[in-house]
N, C-alpha and C positions, 0 to 999 in steps of 0.2 A: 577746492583747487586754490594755489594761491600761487600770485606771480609776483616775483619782483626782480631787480637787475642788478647782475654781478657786479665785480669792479671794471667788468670791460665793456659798461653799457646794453650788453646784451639781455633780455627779458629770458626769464628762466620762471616754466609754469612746474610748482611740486603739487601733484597731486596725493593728499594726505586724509583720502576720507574714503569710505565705498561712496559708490553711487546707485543710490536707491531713486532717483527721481533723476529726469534732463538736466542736464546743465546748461548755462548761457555762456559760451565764451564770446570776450571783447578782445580778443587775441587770434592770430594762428603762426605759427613757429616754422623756421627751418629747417629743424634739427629736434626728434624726439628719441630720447635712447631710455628705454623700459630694459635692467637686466634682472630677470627673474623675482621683476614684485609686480603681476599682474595679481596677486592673491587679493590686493588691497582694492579690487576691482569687484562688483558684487558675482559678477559671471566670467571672472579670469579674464583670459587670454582673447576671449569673445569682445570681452567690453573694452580691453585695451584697445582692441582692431577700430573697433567701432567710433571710442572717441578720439585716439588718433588721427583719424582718419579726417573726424571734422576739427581736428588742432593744425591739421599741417597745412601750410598754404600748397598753391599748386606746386609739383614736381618737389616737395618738404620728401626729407627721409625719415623713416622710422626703422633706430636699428633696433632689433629685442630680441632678447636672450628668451629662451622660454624652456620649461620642463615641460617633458613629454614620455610615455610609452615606448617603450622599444619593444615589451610585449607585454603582454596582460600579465597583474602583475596576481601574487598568489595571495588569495584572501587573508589568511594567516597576516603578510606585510600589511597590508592596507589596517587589519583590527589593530595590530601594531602600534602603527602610528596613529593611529585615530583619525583618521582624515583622507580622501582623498587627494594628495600633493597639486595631481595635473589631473586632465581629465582627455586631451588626446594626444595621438600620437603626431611625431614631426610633419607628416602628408598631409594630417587634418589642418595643424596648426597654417603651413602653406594654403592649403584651400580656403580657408576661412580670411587668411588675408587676400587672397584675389580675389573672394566672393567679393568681399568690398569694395574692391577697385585699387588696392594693392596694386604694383607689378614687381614684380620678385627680380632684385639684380644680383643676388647670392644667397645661397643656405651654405652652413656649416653646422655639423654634428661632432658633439665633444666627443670622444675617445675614450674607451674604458681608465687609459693611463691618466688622462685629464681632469676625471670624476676623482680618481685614487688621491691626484695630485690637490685634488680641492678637496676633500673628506679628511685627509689623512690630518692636515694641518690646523682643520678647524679642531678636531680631538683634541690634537696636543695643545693649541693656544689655552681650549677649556681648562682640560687638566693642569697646565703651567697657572691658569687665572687661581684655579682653586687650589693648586699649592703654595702659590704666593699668599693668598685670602689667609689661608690655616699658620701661612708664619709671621704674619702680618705684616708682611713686606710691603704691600702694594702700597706707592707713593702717587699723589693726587688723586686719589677714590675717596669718597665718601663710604666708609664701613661702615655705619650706621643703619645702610640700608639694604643690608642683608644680615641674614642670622646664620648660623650654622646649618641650622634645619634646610633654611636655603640653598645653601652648601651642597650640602650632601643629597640634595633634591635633583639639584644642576649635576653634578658626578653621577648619578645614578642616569638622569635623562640622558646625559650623553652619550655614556656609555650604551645604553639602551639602544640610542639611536645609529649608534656607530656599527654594534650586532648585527642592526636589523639590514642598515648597508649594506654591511658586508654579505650577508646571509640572502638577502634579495632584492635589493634596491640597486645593487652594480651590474645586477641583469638584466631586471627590467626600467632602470629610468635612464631617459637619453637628456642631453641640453643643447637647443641649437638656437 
């Protein structure tokens, strides 16, 4: 965890590491907004709760985006991607922050259109990234540190992963 302060004097904690053991903070914050990087946490969404929970002073908010289940998802996606993405649904994610001591002042759940609208664009940026790459357009990158092989590694993943979206991930994953 590392804290330091914006230009507007405000103290700003990034946490940039799992957490495999307690932490000690000399801090606790206002304001905590986690949008969809509870992965960097050893048990997700769990340990976000958790040490949130001891970051916020009293009555601190915690806004956080999180992936979740809208139904079980079909073995086939999950070998896929190699990974479990989330591991509950938005009712769990809710419970788990009250078990805590949370209180819940709103949920919102993204929309199939909203997934579309965030899927669709991150393809194309890739695709645009790696047609610019192959004509060597791209102005202030370091090209040195990718190879073609890289390339064509990242088009292929993508594509992959856009498939696998489309084919089961826009059915079964929610974000609220």
């Amino acid at each position: 965890a590392i804290t330091h302060n914006n230009n507007n004097g405000d103290n700003i904690i990034t946490l940039s590491t799992e957490f495999n053991e307690p932490v000690k903070y000399v801090e606790t914050f206002n304001l905590i907004m986690c949008n969809g990087s509870s992965a960097c946490f050893t048990n997700g969404f769990d340990d976000l709760i958790k040490y949130s929970y001891q970051l916020l002073k009293p009555f601190g908010l915690l806004i956080a985006g999180e992936l979740f289940w809208k139904k079980k998802p079909p073995a086939t996606y999950l070998n896929n991607i190699g990974k479990s993405i989330c591991k509950n649904t938005h009712q769990n994610n809710i419970s788990i922050s009250l078990n805590e001591g949370f209180v819940l002042l709103t949920s919102i759940e993204s929309t199939s259109k909203d997934w579309n609208d965030f899927e669709n664009p991150v393809l194309y940026e890739i695709e645009k990234f790696i047609l610019d790459f192959k004509r060597n357009s791209l102005s202030n990158f370091d090209l040195n540190n990718f190879s073609s092989i890289d390339i064509d590694k990242l088009s292929i993943l993508a594509r992959f992963w856009y498939s696998n979206y489309v084919k089961y991930g826009s059915e079964c994953l929610g974000f609220g």
